[in-house]
C-alpha positions as CSV (number, residue, x, y, z in Angstrom):
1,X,-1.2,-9.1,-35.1
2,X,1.5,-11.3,-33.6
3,X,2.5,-10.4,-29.8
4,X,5.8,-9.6,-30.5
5,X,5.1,-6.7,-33.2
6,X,2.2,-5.9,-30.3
7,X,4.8,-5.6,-27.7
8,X,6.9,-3.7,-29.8
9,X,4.2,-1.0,-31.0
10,X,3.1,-0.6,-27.4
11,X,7.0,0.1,-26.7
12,X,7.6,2.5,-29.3
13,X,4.8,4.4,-27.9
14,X,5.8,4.5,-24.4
15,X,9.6,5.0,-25.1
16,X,7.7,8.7,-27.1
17,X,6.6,9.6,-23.3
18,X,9.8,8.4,-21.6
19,X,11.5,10.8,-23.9
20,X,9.4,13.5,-22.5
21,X,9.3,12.3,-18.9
22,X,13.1,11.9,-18.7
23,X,13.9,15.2,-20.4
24,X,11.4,16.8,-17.9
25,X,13.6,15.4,-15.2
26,X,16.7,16.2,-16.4
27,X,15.1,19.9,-16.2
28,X,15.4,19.3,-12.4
29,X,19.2,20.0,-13.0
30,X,18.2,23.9,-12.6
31,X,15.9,23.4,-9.3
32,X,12.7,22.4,-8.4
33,X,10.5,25.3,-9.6
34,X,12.0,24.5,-13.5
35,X,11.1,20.8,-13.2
36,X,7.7,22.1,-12.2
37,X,7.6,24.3,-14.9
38,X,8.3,22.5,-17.4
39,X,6.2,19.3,-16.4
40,X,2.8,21.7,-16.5
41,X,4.0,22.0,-20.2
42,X,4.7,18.7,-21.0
43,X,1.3,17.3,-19.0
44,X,-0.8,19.4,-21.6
45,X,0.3,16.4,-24.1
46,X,0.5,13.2,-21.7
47,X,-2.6,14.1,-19.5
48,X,-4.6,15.1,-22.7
49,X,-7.6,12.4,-21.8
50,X,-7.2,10.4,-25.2
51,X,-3.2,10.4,-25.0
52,X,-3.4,9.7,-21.5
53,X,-6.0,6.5,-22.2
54,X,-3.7,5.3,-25.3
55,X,-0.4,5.3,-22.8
56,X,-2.5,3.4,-20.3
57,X,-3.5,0.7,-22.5
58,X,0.0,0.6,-24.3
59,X,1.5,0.4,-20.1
60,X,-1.2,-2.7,-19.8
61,X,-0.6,-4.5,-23.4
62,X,3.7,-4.0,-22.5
63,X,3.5,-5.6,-19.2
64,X,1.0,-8.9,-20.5
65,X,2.8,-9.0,-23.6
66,X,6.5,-8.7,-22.0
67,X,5.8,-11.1,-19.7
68,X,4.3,-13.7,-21.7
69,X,7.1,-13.4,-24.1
70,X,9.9,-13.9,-21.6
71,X,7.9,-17.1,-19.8
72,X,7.1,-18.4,-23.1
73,X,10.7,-18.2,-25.0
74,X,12.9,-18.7,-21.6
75,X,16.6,-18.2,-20.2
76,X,17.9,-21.3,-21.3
77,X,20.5,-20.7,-24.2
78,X,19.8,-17.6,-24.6
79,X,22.1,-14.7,-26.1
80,X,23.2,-12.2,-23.4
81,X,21.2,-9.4,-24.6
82,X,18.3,-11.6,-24.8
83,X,18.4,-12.6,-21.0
84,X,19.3,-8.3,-20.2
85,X,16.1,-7.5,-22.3
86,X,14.2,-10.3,-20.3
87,X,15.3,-9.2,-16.8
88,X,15.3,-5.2,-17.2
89,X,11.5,-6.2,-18.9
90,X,10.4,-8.2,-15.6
91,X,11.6,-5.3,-13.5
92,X,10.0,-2.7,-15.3
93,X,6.9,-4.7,-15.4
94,X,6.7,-4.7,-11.3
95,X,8.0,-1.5,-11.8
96,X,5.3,-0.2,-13.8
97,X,2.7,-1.9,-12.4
98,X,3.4,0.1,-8.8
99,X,4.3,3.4,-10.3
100,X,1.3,3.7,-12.0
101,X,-0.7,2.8,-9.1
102,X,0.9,5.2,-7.0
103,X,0.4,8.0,-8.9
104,X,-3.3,7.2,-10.2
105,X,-3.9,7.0,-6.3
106,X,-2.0,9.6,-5.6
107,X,-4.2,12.3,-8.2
108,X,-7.7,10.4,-7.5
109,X,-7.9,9.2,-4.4
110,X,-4.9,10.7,-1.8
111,X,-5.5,14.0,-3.8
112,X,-1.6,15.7,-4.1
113,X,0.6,17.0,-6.5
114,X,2.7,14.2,-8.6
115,X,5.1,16.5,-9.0
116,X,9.0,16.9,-8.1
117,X,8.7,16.9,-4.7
118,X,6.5,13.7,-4.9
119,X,9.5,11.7,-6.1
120,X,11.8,13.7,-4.5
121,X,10.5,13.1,-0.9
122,X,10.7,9.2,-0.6
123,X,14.4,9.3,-2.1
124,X,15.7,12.3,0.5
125,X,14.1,11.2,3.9
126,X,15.4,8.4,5.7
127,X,14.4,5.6,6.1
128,X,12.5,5.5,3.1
129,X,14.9,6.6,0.5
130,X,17.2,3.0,1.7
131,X,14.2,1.4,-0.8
132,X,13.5,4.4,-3.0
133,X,16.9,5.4,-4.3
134,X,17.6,1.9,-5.8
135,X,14.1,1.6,-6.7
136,X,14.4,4.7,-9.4
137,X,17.6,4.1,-10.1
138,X,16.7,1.1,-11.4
139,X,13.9,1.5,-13.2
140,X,15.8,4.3,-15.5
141,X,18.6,1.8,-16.0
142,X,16.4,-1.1,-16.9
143,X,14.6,1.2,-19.1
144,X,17.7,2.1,-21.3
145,X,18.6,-1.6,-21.1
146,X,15.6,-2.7,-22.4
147,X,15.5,0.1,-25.1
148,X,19.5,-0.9,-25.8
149,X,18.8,-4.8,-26.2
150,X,15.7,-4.4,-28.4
151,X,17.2,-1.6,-30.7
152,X,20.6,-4.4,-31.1
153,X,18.2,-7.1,-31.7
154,X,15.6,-5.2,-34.4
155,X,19.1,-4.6,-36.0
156,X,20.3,-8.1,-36.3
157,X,16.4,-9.1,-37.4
158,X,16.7,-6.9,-40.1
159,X,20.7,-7.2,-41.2
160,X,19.4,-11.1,-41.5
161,X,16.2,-10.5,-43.5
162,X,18.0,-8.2,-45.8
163,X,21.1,-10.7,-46.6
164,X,23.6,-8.2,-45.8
165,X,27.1,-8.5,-44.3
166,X,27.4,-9.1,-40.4
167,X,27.4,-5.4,-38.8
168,X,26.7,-6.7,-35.3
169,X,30.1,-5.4,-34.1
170,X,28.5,-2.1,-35.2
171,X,25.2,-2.8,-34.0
172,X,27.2,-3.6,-30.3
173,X,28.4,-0.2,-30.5
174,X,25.1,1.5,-30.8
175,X,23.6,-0.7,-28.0
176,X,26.3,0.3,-25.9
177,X,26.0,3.9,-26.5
178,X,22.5,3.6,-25.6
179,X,23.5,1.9,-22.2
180,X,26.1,5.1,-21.8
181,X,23.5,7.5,-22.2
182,X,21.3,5.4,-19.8
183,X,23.4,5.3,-17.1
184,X,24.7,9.3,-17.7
185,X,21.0,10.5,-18.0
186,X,20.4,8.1,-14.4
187,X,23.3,9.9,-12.1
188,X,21.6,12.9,-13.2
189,X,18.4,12.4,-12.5
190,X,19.2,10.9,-9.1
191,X,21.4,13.5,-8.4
192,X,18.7,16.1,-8.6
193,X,16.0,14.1,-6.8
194,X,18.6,12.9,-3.7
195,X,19.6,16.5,-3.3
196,X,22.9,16.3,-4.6
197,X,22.9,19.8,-6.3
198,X,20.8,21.6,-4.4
199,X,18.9,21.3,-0.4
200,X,15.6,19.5,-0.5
């Protein structure tokens, strides 16, 4: 199997739990206890041990295979939404990488809760939420940038293999939606965690 179609699997995979894991925190428009709630729902299909190892694996083949793909191909000459999927993939890579590790530490080794108030607490007290805000911000952006620039460019692939006429004006359109909903879904989110809607 090529490393792109590898990369792309793995992706498809983890964008199924980011649907989850974003919905979950868009629960945390109604409070705390909801997000809670609703996470201890959700967790009965992420933390089910062979879902759990699969995500894992499909974290560890993204990050090698992204990152080999964007030092391999390059920035030089390279369409815009090439060099967006490139970046947003680098930062979610370190991104990734950390998160992970803080919550695997955080459940086995520290021993507390990964739940709302674990995210929540580094982006409300000060001065830790000066690195943590951005930080999460981020990484939800990137993620919808990333999703945005591979679903424009699996369009084009295929419009090309097909023969078909030129639809990338429409296929701009869809990208761009996906980067509106990115950056809607992102205020919210960050709304709720900063305390915004509610004391924390």
């Amino acid at each position: 199997m090529k490393l792109k179609q590898l990369h792309r699997i793995s992706g498809v995979a983890i964008a199924a739990f980011l649907v989850l894991h974003l919905s979950n925190h868009l629960f945390a428009l109604g409070g705390p206890a909801l997000h809670i709630t609703v996470m201890k729902y959700f967790r009965m299909v992420y933390r089910f041990p062979p879902v759990e190892v699969l995500l894992l694996l499909c974290v560890t083949i993204q990050i090698i295979s992204g990152l080999r793909l964007v030092f391999t191909k390059g920035f030089r000459r390279q369409p815009l939404y090439v060099i967006a999927q490139a970046v947003s993939g680098v930062y979610l890579s370190l991104f990734l990488i950390n998160h992970v590790t803080a919550v695997l530490l955080a459940r086995y080794d520290w021993h507390i809760e990964t739940d709302f108030y674990f995210a929540s607490g580094v982006a409300v007290h000060y001065p830790e939420k000066l690195f943590f805000i951005p930080y999460y911000t981020l990484s939800v952006l990137c993620a919808f940038t990333h999703i945005a620039c591979a679903h424009y460019a699996r369009r084009v692939e295929l419009a090309r293999v097909a023969s078909g006429p030129d639809a990338s004006a429409g296929f701009r359109r869809e990208a761009l939606l996906i980067l509106g909903a990115g950056a809607i879904v992102t205020a919210l989110i960050m709304a709720s965690f900063t305390g915004l809607f509610y004391p924390l």
